[in-house]
N, C-alpha and C positions, 0 to 999 in steps of 0.2 A: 699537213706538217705541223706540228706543235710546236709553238714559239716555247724557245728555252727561258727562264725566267729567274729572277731568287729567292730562293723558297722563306715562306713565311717567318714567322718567330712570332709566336702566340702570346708569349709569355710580356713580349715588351709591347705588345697592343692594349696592355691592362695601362700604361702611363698613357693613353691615348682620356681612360676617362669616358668612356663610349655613353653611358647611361641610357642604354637603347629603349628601357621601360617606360621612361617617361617622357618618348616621343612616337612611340609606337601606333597613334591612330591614323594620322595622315600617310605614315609608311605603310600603313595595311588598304587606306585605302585607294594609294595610288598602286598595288599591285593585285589585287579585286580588278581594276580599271582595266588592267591590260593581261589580267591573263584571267579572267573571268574566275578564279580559283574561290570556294564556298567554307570560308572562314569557320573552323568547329570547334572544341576546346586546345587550351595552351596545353601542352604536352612537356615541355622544358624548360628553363630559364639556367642559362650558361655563363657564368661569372667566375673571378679569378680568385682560386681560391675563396675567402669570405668576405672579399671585397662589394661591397654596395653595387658596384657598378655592372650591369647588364651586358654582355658581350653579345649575346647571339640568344634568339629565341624560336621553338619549337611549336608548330601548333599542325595535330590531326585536322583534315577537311579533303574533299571533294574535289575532283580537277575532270573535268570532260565525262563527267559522271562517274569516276572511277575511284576508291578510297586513295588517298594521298598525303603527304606531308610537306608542309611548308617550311624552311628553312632560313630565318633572316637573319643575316651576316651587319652590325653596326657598327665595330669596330675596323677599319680598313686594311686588308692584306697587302701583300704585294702580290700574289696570284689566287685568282677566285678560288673557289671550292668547286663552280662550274669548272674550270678550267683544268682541276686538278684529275675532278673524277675522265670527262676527256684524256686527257693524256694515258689513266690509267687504264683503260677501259682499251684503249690503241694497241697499249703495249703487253698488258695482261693474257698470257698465254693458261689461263689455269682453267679448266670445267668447272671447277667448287668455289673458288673466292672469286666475288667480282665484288666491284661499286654498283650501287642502288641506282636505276631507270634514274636518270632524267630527266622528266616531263618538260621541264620551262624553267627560264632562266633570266633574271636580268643584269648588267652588269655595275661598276657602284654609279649611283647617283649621287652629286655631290652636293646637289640641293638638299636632298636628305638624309644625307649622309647613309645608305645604306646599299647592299646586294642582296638577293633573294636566289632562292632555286624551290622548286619543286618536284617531288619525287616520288617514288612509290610507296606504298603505304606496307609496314613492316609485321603488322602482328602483333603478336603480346607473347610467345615463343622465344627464350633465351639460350644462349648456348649454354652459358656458367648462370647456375642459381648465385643467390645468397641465404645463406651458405650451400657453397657446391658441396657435390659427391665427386670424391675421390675420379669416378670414371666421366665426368664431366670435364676436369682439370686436364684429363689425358686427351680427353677429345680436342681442348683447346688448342693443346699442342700440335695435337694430329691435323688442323687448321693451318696453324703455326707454319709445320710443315712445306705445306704443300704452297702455303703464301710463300714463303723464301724459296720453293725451286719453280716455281709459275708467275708468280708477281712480281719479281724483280729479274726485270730485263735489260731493258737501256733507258738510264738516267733519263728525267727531263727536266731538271732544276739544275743549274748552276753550283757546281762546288765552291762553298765558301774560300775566298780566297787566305784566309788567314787558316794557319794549323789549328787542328784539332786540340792539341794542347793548352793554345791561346781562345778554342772556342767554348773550352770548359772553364779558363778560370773568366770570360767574359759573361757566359753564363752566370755561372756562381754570383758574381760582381753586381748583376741586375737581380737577381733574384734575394742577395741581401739588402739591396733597396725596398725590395716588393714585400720584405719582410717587418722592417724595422715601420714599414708605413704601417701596414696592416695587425700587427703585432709586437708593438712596445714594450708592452710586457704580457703576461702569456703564463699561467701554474704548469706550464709541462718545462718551461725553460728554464735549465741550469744556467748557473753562471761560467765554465768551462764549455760550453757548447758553440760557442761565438771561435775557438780556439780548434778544437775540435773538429769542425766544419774548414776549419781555412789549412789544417794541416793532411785532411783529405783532399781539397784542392790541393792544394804544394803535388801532392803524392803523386796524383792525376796528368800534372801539367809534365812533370817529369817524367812518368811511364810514358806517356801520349808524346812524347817526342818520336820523331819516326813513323809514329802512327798512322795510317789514312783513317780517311771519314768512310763512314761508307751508306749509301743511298737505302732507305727503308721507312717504313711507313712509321712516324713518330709519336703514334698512340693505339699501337695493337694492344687492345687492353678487354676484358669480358664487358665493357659498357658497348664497345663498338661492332661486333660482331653478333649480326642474327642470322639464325638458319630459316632458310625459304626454300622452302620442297626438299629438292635435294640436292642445293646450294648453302652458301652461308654470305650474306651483302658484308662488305668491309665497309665502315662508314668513319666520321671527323677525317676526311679527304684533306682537310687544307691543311693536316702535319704530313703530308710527303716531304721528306728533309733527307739532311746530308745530316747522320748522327756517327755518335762511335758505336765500335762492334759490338754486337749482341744488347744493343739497347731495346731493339726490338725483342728479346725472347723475358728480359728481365721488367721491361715495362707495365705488362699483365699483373703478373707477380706484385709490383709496385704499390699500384694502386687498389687491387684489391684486399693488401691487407689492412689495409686503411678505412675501407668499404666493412670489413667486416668487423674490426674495431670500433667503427660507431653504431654497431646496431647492439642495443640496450641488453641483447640477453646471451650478447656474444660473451665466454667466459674465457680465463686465458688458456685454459687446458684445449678449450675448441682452436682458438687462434694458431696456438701452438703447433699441434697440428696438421694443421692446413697451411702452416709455413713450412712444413716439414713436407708436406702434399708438392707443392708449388715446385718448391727447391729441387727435389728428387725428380719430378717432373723434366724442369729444363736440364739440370745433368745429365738425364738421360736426353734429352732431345739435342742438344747439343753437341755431347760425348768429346769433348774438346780432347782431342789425337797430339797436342805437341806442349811441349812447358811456356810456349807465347801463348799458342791458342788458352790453357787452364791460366793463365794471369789477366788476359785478356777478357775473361768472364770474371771472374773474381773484382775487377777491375770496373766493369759495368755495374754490378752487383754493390760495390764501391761508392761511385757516384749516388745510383741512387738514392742508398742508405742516408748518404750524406745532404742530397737533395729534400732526403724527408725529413731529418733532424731539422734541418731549415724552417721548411713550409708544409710541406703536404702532411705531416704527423700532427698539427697543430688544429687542423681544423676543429674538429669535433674531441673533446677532451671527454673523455669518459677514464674510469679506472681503469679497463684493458689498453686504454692508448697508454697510459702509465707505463704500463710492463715493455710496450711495443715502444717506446719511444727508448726504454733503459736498456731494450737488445737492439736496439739502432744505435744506441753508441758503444756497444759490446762486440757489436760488430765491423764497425768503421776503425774501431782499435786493431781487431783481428786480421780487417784486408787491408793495409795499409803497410 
């Protein structure tokens, strides 16, 4: 039976401070000690947004002879990433989408401050290139799919007690903290976008009255999904959340146009596009049947927008993130 528990929140583990990098030898090798696991190159280094600070670190190696992947968790959850894939693996009725083997697991240690897991080793096989092809973007979906009538069963986290309305402008709330630290000032930032941003939350808080939350995996995105034979691993396990509707279909979308705006020879006619790709994409997989259900996407598509004018557009400033940051507020004017 899996203990019910309250689901993480990632984004307020970056005020934790973690700095996993510059403690990471004795974390490596008291779990060497205990799980005999054959240390091989770093594979990832996971931080918030461009924050200095280290959350989680990735490293290819060996486990009982078998290729594998190490996973060290320094920032502290409230339920592991062991834990999570567990539950999901229980409840997960899908042949195609699972969580990744496994192997070995420790729980936090509070001496050093960290959690580990190890797991099967993924390949170098992606579902979504960068830049994807059009019929890769459909495959996404067709993944999408079959997660939303297979993967989502019966809850195992705890529904936030507060509404959905009050967990978007608390969101927002911390996330303009994470902002103002990390970026002061910024060349993609207007002076109206501080304004801009909170009349999207207003928007939000008010639609979201009434609203439920509803249980989904909080980072389906083309970083997290590999195909293995003829399966596909769901992986970043520890966003199992209580989000709003269709944040899972509009998430993908989110992040990779941001992925494709910082690559150097991305142009804005290609972006364009492939936001056109994307869009067409979830519409149809969606096909929102009633005028709550199409407000309700639009709505998602909303937030986002708005969550990227914030943070996630800023990262990497190139001249396409220009164009991409001025149809982020083109847009947040339009669904609002």
């Amino acid at each position: 039976m899996i203990m019910i528990k309250q689901q993480n929140d990632i984004s307020s583990l970056y005020f934790q401070k973690p700095n996993l990098q510059s403690r990471v030898e004795p974390i490596l090798t008291a779990i060497i000690q205990q799980s005999s696991f054959q240390v091989g190159q770093l594979l990832q280094k996971s931080a918030w947004w461009t924050s200095p600070s280290i959350g989680a670190l990735h490293y290819a190696g060996t486990y009982q002879g078998q290729p594998a992947i190490l996973k060290i968790q320094g920032a502290k959850p409230n339920i592991s990433e062991a834990e999570n894939i567990k539950a999901f693996a229980q409840h997960n009725q899908s042949q195609l989408v699972r969580p990744p083997h496994v192997y070995w697991s420790t729980p936090w240690n509070e001496a050093l401050q960290f959690e580990a897991l190890i797991f099967e080793s993924l390949g170098q096989e992606k579902l979504v290139e960068l830049p994807a092809t059009q019929e890769q973007v459909n495959e996404f979906f067709t993944v999408y799919q079959e997660y939303r009538r297979h993967c989502l069963n019966k809850p195992w986290l705890e529904k936030p007690t507060n509404g959905l309305a009050e967990g978007v402008k608390q969101a927002f709330g911390q996330w303009g903290k994470i902002r103002q630290e990390l970026f002061p000032t910024h060349p993609l930032i207007e002076a109206g976008d501080e304004e801009l941003i909170q009349q999207a939350v207003d928007t939000l808080a008010n639609e979201y009255k009434g609203i439920d939350w509803q249980f989904q995996h909080g980072h389906f995105s083309t970083r997290d999904i590999f195909p293995k034979g003829s399966q596909y691993i769901l992986l970043s396990n520890l966003y199992w959340s209580w989000r709003l509707p269709y944040y899972d279909a509009v998430f993908g979308f989110h992040w990779y146009q941001f992925d494709l705006a910082a690559k150097p020879t991305t142009t804005v006619e290609l972006l364009d596009q492939h936001r056109q790709w994307w869009k067409q994409a979830i519409h149809q997989t969606i096909n929102p049947s009633t005028p709550q259900e199409k407000r309700l996407l639009e709505l998602a598509f909303l937030e986002r927008a708005a969550a990227g004018l914030n943070l996630d557009a800023l990262i990497s400033p190139t001249p396409v993130s220009r164009w991409l940051i001025n149809t982020l507020r083109q847009e947040i004017q339009s669904l609002m």
